[in-house]
C-alpha positions in Angstrom: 0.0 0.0 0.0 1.6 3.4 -1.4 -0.5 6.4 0.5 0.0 9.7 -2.4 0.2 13.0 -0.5 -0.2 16.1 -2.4 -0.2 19.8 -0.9 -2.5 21.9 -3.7 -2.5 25.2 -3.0 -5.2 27.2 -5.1 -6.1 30.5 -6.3 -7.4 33.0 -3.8 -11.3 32.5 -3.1 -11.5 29.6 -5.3 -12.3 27.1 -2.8 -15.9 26.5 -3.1 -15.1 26.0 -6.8 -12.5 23.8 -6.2 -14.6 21.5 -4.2 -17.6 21.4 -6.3 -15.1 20.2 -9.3 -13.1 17.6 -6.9 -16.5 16.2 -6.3 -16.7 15.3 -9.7 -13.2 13.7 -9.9 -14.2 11.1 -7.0 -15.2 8.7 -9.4 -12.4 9.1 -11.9 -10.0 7.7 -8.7 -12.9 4.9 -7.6 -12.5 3.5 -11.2 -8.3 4.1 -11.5 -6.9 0.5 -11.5 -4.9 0.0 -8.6 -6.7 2.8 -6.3 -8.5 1.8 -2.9 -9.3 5.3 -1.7 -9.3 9.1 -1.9 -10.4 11.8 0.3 -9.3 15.7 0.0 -8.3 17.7 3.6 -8.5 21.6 3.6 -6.0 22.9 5.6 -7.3 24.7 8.7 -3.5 26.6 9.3 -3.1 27.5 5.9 -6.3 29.5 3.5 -6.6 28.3 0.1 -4.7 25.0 1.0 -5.5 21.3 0.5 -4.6 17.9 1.2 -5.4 15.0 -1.9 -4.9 11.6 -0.2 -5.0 8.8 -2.4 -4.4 5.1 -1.4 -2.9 3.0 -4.1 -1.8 -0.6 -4.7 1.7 0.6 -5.0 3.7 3.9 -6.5 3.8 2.6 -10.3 0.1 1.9 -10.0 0.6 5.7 -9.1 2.5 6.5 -12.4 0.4 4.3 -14.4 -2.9 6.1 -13.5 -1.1 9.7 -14.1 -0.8 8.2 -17.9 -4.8 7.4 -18.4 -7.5 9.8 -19.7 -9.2 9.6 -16.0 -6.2 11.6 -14.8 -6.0 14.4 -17.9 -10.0 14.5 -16.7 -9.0 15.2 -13.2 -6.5 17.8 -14.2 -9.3 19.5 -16.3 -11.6 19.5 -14.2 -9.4 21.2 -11.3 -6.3 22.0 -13.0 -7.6 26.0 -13.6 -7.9 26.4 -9.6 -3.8 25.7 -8.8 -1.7 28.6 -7.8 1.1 26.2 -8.5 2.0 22.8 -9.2 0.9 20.3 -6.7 3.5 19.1 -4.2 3.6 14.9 -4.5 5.1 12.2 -2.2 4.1 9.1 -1.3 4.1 7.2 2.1 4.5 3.8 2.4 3.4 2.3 5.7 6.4 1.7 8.8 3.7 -0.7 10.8 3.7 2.2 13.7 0.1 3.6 14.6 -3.3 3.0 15.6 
């Protein structure tokens, strides 16, 4: 299990807009070959911040899925809302925690 991490900051006041189009990227994740989850934090420290979280199989099912027209959708659909490009790493479980 590979957990993506990606700080996307957005433009100022774009949030709501942000959200409504994430909502309608959920199901380009739930149908990405190798992907068990997603969810999408907004920072409480930090306006105009937000946290994609994105369980997959592994990192390369990670690189695969960045390849695939579900992921050019995603961009598109949220792409127009970055202030930057996203910041990406991925965490791979230590067997510490709850």
């Amino acid at each position: 299990m590979t957990l993506e991490i990606a700080r996307i900051d957005i433009l100022e006041g774009r949030g709501d807009a942000f959200e409504a189009a994430a909502r309608e990227a959920v199901a380009l994740f739930a149908s990405a070959e190798g992907c068990s989850g997603m969810k999408i934090l907004r920072s409480h420290e930090v306006d105009n911040r937000y946290w994609l979280l994105v369980d997959w199989r592994d990192v390369a099912a990670h690189e695969a899925f960045r390849s695939t027209g579900g992921f050019a959708q995603w961009r598109e659909l949220v792409g127009s809302y970055f202030a930057g490009p996203p910041m990406v790493e991925h965490g791979q479980p230590v067997g510490i925690g709850l």
